[in-house]
C-alpha positions in Angstrom: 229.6 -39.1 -116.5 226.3 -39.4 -114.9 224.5 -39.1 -118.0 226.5 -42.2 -119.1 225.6 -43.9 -115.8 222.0 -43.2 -116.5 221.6 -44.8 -119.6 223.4 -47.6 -118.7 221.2 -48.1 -116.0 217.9 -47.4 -118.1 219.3 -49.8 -120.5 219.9 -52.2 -117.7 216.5 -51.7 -116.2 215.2 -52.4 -120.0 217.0 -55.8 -120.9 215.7 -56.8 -117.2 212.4 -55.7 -117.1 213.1 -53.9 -113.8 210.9 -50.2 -114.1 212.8 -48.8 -110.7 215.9 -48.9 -112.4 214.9 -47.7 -115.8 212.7 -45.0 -114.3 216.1 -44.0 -111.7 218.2 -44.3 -115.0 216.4 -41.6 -116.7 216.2 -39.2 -113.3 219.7 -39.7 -113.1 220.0 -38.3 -116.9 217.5 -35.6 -116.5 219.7 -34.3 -113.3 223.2 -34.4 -115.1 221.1 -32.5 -118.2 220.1 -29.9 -115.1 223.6 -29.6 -114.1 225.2 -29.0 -117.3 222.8 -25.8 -117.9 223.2 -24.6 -114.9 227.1 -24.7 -115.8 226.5 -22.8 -119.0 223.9 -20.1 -117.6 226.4 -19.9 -114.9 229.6 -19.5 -117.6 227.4 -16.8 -119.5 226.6 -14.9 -116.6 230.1 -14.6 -115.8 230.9 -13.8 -119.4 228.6 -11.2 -119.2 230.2 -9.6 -115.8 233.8 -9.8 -117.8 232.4 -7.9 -121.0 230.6 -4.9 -118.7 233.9 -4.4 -116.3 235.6 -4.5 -119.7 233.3 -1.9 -121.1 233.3 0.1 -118.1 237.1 0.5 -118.1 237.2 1.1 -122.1 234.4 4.0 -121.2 236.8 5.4 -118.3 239.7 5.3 -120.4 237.6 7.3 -123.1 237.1 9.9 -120.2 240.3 10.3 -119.8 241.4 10.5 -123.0 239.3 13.1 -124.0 240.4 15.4 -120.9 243.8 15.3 -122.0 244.9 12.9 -119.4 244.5 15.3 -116.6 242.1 14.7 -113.8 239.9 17.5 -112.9 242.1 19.2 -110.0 245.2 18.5 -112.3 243.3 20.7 -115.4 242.4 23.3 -113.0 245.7 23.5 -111.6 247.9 23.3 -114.8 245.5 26.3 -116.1 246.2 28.3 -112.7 250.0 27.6 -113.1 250.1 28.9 -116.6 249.1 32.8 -115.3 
């Protein structure tokens, strides 16, 4: 929306001859520009905490798979059972 605002008002400040305006139209662009990559760094780095807690869970799950299930006190205890 602001980015609209700003080139209407650069436009504005063009047909009119008035530099303010044109010159505040084109900050006003420049700062909605700012904003929207800030918004999509901001997504990514979020997107990038959701893929490592993903991955940090599929890893854990692996570790358990691979010990049968068992924990390492329920291991120990199922092989002291068995005697």
């Amino acid at each position: 929306m602001d980015e609209a605002k700003g080139k209407a008002k650069e436009a504005w400040g063009a047909a009119t001859g008035d530099e303010d305006k044109k010159a505040e139209g084109r900050a006003q662009q420049r700062k909605s520009a700012a904003e929207k990559e800030a918004t999509q760094k901001e997504r990514a780095r979020q997107a990038e905490d959701e893929a490592q807690g993903a991955e940090k869970e599929r890893d854990e799950q692996r570790r358990k798979d691979s010990r049968g299930g068992k924990g390492l006190l329920g291991d120990i205890t199922g092989r002291l059972s068995d005697r």
